[in-house]
LOLO-435473 format. One record per residue (C-alpha): residue number from 1; x, y, z. Coordinates in steps of 0.1 Angstrom, whole numbers. Layout:
+-----+-------+-------+-------+
: pos :     u :     v :     w :
+-----+-------+-------+-------+
: NUM :     X :     Y :     Z :
...
+-----+-------+-------+-------+
//
This chain:
+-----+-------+-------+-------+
: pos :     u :     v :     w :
+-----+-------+-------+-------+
:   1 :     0 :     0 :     0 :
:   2 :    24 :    21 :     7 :
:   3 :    52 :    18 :   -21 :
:   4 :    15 :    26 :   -42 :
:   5 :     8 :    59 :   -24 :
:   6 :    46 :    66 :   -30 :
:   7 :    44 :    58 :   -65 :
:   8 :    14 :    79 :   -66 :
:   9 :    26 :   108 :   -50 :
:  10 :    55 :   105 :   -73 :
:  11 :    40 :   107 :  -105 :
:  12 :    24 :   136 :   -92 :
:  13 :    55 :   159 :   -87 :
:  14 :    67 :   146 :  -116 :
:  15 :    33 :   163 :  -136 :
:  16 :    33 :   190 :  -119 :
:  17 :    73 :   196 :  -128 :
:  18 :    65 :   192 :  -166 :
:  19 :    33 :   211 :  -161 :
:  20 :    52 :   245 :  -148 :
:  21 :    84 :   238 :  -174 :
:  22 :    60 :   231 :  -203 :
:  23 :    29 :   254 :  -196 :
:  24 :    -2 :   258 :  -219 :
:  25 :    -5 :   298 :  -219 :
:  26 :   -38 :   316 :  -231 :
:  27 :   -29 :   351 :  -244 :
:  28 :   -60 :   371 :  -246 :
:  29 :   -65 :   403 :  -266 :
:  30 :   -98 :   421 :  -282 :
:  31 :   -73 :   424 :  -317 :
:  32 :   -52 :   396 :  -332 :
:  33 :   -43 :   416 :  -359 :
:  34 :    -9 :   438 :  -361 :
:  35 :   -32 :   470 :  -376 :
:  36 :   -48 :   474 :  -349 :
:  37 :   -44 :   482 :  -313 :
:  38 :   -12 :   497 :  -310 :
:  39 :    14 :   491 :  -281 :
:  40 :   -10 :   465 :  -269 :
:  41 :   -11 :   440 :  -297 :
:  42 :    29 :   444 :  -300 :
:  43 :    32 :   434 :  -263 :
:  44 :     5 :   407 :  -264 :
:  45 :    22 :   391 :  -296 :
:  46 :    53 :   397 :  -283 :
:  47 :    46 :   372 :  -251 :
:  48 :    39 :   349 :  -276 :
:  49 :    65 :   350 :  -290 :
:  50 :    85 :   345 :  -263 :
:  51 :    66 :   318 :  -245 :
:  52 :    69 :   297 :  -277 :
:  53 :   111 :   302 :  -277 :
:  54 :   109 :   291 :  -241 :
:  55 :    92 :   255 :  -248 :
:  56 :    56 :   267 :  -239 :
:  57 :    29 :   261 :  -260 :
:  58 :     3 :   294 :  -265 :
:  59 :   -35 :   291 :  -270 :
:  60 :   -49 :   325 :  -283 :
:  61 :   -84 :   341 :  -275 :
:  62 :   -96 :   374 :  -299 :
:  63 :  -124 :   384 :  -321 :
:  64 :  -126 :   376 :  -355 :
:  65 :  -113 :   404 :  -379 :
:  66 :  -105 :   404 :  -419 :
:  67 :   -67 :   412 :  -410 :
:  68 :   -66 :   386 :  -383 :
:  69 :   -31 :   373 :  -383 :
:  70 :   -34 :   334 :  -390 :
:  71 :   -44 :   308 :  -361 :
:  72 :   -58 :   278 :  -355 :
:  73 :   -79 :   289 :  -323 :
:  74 :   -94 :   314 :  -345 :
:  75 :  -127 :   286 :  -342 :
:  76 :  -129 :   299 :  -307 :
:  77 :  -127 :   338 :  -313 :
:  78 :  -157 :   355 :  -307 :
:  79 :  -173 :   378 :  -337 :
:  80 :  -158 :   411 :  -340 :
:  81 :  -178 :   442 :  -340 :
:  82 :  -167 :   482 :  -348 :
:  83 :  -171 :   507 :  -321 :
:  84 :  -160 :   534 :  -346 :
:  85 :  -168 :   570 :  -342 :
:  86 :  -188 :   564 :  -376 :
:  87 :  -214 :   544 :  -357 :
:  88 :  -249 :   558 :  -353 :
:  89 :  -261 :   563 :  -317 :
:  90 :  -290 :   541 :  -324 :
:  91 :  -262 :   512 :  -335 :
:  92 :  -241 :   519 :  -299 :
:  93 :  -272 :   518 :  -279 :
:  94 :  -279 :   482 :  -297 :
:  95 :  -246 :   473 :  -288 :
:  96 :  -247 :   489 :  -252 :
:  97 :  -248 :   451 :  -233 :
:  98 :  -224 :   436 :  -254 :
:  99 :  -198 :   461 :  -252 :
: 100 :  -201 :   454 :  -212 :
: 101 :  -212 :   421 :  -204 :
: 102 :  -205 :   399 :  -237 :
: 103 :  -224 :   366 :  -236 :
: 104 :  -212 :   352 :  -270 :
: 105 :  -174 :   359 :  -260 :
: 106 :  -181 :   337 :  -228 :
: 107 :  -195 :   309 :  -248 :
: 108 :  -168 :   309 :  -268 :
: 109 :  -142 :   311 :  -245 :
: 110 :  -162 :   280 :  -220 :
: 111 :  -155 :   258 :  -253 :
: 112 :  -119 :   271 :  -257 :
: 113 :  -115 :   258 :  -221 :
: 114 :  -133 :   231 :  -223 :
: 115 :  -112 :   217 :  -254 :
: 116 :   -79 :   231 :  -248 :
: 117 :   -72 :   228 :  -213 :
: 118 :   -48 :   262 :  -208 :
: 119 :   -28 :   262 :  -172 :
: 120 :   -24 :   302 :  -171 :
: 121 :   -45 :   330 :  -187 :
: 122 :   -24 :   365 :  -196 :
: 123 :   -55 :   392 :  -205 :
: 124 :   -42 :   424 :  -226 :
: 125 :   -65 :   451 :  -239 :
: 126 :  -101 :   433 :  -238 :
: 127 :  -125 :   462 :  -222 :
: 128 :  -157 :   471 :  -242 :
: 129 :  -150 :   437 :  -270 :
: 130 :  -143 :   405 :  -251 :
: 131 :  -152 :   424 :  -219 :
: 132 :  -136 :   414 :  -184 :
: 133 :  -170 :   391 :  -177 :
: 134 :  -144 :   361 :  -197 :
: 135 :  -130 :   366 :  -161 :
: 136 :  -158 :   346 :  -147 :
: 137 :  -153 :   320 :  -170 :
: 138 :  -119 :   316 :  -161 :
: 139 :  -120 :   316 :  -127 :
: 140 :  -154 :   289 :  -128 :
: 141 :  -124 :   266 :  -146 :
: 142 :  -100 :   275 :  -118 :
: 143 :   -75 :   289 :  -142 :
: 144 :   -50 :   315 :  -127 :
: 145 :   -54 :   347 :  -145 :
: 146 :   -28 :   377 :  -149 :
: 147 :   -37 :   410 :  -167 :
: 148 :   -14 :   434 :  -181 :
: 149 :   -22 :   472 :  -173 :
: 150 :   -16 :   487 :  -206 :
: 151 :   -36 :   519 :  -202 :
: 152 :   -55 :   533 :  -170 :
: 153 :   -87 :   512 :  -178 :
: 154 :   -90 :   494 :  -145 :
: 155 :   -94 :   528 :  -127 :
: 156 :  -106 :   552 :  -156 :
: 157 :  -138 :   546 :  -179 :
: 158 :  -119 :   565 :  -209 :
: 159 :   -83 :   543 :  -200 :
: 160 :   -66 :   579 :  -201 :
: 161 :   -68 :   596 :  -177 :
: 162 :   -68 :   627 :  -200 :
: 163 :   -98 :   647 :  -215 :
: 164 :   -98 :   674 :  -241 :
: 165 :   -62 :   680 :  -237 :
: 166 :   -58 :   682 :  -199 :
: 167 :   -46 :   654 :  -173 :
: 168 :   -83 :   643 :  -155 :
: 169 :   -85 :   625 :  -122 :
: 170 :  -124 :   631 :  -116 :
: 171 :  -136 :   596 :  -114 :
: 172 :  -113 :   587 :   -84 :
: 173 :  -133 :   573 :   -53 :
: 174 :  -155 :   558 :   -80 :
: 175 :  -172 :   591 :   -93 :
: 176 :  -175 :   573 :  -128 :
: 177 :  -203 :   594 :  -135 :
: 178 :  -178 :   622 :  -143 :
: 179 :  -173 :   603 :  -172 :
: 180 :  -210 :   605 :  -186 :
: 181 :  -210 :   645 :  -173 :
: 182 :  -179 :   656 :  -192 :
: 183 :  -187 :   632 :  -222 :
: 184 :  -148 :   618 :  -217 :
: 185 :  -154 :   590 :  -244 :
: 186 :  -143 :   608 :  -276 :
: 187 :  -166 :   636 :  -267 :
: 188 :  -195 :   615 :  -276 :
: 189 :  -230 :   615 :  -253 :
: 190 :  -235 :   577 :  -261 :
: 191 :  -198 :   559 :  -257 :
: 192 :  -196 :   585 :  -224 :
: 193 :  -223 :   567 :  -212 :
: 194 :  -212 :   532 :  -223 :
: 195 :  -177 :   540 :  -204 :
: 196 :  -192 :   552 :  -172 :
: 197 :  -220 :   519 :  -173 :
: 198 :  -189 :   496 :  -177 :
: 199 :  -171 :   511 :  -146 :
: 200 :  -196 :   510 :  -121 :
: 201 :  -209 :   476 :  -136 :
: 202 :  -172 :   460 :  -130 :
: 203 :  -173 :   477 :   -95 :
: 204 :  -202 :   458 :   -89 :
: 205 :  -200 :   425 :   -99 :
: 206 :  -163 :   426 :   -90 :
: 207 :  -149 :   415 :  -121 :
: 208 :  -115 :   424 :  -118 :
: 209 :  -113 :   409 :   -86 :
: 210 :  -110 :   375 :  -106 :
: 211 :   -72 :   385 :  -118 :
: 212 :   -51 :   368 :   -95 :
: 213 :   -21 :   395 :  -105 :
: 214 :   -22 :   428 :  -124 :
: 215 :    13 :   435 :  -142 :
: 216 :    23 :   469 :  -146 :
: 217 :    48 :   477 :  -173 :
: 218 :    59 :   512 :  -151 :
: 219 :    64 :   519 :  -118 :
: 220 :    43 :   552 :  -120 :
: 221 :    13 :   532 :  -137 :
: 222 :    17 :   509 :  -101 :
: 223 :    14 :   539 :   -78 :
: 224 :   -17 :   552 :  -101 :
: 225 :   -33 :   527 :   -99 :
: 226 :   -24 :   521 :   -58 :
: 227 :   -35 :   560 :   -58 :
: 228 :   -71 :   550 :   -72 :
: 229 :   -75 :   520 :   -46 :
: 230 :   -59 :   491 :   -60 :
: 231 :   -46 :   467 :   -36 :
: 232 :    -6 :   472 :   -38 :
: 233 :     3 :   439 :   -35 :
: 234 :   -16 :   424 :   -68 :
: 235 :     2 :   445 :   -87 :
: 236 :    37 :   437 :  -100 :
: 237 :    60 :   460 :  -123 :
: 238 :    70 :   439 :  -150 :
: 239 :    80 :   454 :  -184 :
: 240 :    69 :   446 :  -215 :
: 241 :    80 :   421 :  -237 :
: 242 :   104 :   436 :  -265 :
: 243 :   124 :   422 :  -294 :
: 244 :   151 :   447 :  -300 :
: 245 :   157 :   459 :  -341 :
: 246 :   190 :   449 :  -356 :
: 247 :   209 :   481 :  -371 :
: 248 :   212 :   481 :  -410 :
: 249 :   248 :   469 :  -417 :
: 250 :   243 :   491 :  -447 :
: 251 :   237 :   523 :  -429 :
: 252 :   269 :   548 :  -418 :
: 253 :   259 :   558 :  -388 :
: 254 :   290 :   583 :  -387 :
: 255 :   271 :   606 :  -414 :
: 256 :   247 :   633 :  -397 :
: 257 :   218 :   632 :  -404 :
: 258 :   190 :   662 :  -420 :
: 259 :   157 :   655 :  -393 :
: 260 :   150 :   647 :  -363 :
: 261 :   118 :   628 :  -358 :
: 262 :    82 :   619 :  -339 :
: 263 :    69 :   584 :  -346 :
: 264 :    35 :   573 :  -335 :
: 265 :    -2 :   581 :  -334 :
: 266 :   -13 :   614 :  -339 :
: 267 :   -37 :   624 :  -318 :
: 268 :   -39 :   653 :  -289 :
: 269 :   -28 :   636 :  -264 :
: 270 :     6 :   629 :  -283 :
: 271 :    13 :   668 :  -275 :
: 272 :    25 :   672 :  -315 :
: 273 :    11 :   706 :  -314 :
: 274 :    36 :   715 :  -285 :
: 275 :    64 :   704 :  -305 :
: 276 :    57 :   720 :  -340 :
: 277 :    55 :   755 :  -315 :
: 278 :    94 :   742 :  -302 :
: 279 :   104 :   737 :  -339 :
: 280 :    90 :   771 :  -346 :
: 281 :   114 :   788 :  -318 :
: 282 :   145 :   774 :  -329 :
: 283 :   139 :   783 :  -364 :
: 284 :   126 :   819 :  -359 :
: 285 :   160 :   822 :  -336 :
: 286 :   181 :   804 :  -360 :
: 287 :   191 :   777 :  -335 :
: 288 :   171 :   746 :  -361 :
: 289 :   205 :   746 :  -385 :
: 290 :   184 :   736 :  -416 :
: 291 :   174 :   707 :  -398 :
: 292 :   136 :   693 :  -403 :
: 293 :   114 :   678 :  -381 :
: 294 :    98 :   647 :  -396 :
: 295 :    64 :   636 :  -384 :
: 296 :    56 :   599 :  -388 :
: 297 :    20 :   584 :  -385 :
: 298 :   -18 :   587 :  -384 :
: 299 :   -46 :   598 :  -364 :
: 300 :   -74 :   626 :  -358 :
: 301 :   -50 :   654 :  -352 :
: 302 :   -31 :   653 :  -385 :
: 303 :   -56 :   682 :  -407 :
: 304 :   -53 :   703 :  -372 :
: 305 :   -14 :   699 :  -369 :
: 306 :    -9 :   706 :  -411 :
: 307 :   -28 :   733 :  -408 :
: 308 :    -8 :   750 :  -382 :
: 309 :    22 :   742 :  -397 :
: 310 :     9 :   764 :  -423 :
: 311 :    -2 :   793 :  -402 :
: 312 :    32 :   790 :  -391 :
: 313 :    48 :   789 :  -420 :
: 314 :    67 :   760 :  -413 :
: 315 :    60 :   739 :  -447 :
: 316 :    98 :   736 :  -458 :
: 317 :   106 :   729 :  -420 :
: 318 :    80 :   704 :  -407 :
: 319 :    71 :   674 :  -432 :
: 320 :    44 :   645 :  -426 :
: 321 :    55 :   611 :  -439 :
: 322 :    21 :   591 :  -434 :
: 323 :    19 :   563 :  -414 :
: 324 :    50 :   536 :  -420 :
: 325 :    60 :   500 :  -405 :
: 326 :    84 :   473 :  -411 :
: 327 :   117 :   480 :  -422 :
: 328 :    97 :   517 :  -441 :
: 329 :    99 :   527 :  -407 :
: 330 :   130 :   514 :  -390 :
: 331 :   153 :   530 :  -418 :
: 332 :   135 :   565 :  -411 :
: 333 :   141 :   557 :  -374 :
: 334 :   182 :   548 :  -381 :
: 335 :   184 :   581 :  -401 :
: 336 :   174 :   607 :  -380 :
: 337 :   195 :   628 :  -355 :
: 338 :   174 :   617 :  -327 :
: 339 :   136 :   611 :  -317 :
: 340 :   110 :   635 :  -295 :
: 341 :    76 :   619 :  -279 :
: 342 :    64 :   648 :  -266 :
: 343 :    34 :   637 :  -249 :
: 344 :     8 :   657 :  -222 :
: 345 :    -5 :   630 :  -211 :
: 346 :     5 :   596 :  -187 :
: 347 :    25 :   580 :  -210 :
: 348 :    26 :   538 :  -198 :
: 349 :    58 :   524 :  -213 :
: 350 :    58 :   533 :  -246 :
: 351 :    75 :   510 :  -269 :
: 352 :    84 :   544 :  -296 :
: 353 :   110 :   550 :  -269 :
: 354 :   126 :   510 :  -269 :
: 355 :   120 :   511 :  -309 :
: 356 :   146 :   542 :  -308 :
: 357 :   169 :   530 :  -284 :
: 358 :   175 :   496 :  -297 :
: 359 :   185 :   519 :  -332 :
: 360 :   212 :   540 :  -312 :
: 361 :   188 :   568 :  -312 :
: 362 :   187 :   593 :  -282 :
: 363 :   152 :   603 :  -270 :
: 364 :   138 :   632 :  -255 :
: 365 :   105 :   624 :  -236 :
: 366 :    82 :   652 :  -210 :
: 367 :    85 :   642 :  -171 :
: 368 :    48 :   628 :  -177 :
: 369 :    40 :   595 :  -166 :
: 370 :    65 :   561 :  -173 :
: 371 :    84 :   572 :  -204 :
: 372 :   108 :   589 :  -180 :
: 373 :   121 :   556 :  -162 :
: 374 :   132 :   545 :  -196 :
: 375 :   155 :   577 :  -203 :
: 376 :   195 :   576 :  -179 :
: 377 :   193 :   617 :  -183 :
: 378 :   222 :   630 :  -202 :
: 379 :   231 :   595 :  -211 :
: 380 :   203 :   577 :  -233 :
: 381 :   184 :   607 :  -236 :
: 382 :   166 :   640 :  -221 :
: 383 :   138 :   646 :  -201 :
: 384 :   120 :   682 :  -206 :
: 385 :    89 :   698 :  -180 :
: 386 :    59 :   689 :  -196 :
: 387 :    39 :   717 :  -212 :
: 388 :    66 :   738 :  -216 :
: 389 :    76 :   749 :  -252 :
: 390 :   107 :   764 :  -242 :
: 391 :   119 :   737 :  -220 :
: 392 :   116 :   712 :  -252 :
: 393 :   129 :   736 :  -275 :
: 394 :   162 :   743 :  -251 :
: 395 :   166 :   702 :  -248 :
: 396 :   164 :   700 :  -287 :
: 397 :   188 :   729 :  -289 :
: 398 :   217 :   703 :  -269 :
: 399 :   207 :   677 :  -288 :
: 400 :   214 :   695 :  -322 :
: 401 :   246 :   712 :  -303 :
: 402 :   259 :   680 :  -298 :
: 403 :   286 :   665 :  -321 :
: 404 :   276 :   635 :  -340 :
: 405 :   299 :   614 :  -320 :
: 406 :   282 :   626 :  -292 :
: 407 :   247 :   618 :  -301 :
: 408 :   263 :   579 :  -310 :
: 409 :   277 :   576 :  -275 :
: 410 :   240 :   584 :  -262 :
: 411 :   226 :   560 :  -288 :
: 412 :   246 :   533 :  -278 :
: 413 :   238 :   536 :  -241 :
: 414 :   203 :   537 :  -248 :
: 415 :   204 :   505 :  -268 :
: 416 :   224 :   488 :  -240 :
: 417 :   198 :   502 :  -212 :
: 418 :   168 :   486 :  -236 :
: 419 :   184 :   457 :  -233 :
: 420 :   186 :   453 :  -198 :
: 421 :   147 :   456 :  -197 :
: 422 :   140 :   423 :  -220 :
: 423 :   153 :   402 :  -189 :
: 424 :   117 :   414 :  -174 :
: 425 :   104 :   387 :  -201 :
: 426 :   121 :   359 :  -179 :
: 427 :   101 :   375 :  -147 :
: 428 :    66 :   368 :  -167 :
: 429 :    74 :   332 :  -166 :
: 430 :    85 :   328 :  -132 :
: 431 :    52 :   346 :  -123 :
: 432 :    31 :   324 :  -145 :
: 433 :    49 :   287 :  -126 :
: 434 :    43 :   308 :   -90 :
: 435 :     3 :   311 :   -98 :
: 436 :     5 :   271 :  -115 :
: 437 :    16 :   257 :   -82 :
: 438 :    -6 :   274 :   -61 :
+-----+-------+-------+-------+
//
């Protein structure tokens, strides 16, 4: 009987070893496509990524979309809907309980369980698509979950804590109806109304209470979040997964080079506007030594932003290159003097500034939010006072001061300090094994 129990008890540590060093990992994200969703989808495909290198197999959960990148669990997705700004009123309020509480995602996701078995669930970006009510799921098939905070969504109905191009904290202490009042939600009566229903619908059936550990990718995201009421100790700062971008062996990096650049969405929040009036200063003062400023993406702001460039008469000076990816992009990234992400809002962990550093480029970010803890000031980069023009414009000033050998020996740094952050990819696993044995 007893060489039995010991045989028994045996077999058992010796599943649960190759359980936690060969794990079945659910990545979950509203988009599996790479043209939409921004930081999010490169994190949540990154993990992927990563997990499969290690040995681990990875199960994925999304919606169906056109541009889908290829899967087998796509038979699981749920059916993808638009939330565009284009949408009637009358559509949204159709769509009201789905965009809170979706049924059909829960079905699906009960037979993804049911047939696949995962060990671990990582959630990305799923609010107002798959909606956190999957939770529920999850935790009635007693499968650990961990949630990466991308954006302020856990404490803020419009995930920015920004609104009409000011920082907002009104819906702290669970005042989501500020939300609704000040139409936050793309300044829209109906999606305002939809954000501030989620909120206090989460609140109330404690949804996010199912995630088992909340990773934040900055330390000032962590003490947000602490700041709103989150419990401290489920949430752990863990940085997001990055592959780094070979250098073009082609390129001489010893040759100067004519911009400097802005890569990413262009919207308000981005502060664009801020640095087109910085550019402006240093070429009314003569300080811009025919260099341009190259603008690189898409979004809402771009017929505002061209057409104060022209007011300012800055069309020679300030050019926009449309939105670019791939190697388009890295090779307008490796040719510029350095990069500016001016943003006036509480930037997470934005992966424009790893992008940059891993090609040698120095950045200059505003003291705003987590982009700051990826900058060694004066050695990978500069960090101006946000909102101020003439702050930015006196940082771009050393930058373009500097010698080009100068500028390389700031590159290089930075490329060596976004390295040290990919050994945060190494921590995910180690939490995933923790929440397996428990």
């Amino acid at each position: 009987m007893w060489k039995k129990f010991i045989e028994d008890d045996t077999l058992s540590i010796r599943y649960m070893i190759i359980k936690i060093c060969f794990m079945k990992v659910l990545q979950i994200h509203k988009f599996h496509t790479k043209e939409r969703g921004g930081g999010s989808v490169t994190s949540y495909f990154e993990t992927a990524k990563y997990l499969k290198e290690q040995g681990h197999e990875v199960i994925f959960f999304s919606m169906t979309d056109p541009t889908n990148e290829k899967t087998k669990y796509e038979k699981y997705f749920a059916q993808g809907f638009d939330l565009s700004e284009n949408m009637s009123m009358w559509k949204k309020i159709r769509l009201l309980p789905k965009t809170i509480y979706n049924r059909e995602a829960m079905k699906k996701m009960e037979k993804l369980l049911i047939a696949q078995k995962p060990d671990i669930a990582h959630a990305h970006n799923i609010e107002h698509y798959l909606t956190p009510a999957i939770y529920k799921v999850l935790k009635k098939h007693h499968i650990p979950i961990v949630m990466t905070l991308h954006n302020y969504s856990v404490i803020c109905p419009n995930y920015k804590l920004f609104v009409r191009g000011k920082i907002c904290e009104q819906c702290k202490k669970t005042r989501y109806y500020k939300c609704f009042t000040n139409t936050c939600l793309k300044g829209s009566r109906a999606m305002s109304f939809v954000g501030m229903c989620d909120a206090y619908f989460n609140k109330i059936f404690k949804t996010y209470e199912c995630v088992d550990l909340f990773l934040a990718p900055s330390h000032f995201l962590k003490e947000k979040c602490v700041e709103f009421g989150m419990d401290p100790q489920k949430i752990e700062v863990v940085r997001n997964n990055y592959t780094p971008i070979n250098i073009s062996t082609h390129e001489d990096l010893n040759e100067d080079g004519e911009y400097f650049l802005y890569f990413g969405r262009i919207s308000d929040e981005k502060g664009i506007d801020q640095l087109i009036n910085a550019v402006k200063k240093l070429y009314d003062t003569g300080k811009l030594k025919e260099k341009k400023l190259y603008i690189v993406g898409k979004g809402p702001e771009e017929s505002t932003l061209r057409a104060q460039v022209e007011r300012l008469q800055l069309e020679d000076v300030v050019q926009f290159l449309g939105f670019k990816k791939g190697d388009a992009l890295t090779q307008i990234i490796e040719k510029s003097l350095f990069v500016v992400l001016p943003s006036i809002w509480y930037e997470n962990a934005p992966f424009a500034v790893l992008e940059a550093q891993s090609l040698q480029k120095p950045v200059i970010v505003s003291d705003l939010g987590g982009s700051r803890e990826l900058i060694d000031e004066g050695r990978s980069g500069l960090v101006y006072k946000s909102n101020d023009v003439e702050d930015l414009a006196n940082k771009m000033t050393k930058l373009l001061d500097k010698t080009v050998q100068k500028r390389q020996e700031m590159g290089i740094y930075g490329k060596q300090k976004s390295e040290e952050l990919i050994a945060d990819s190494e921590k995910i696993i180690k939490i995933y094994q923790k929440l397996v044995k428990k």
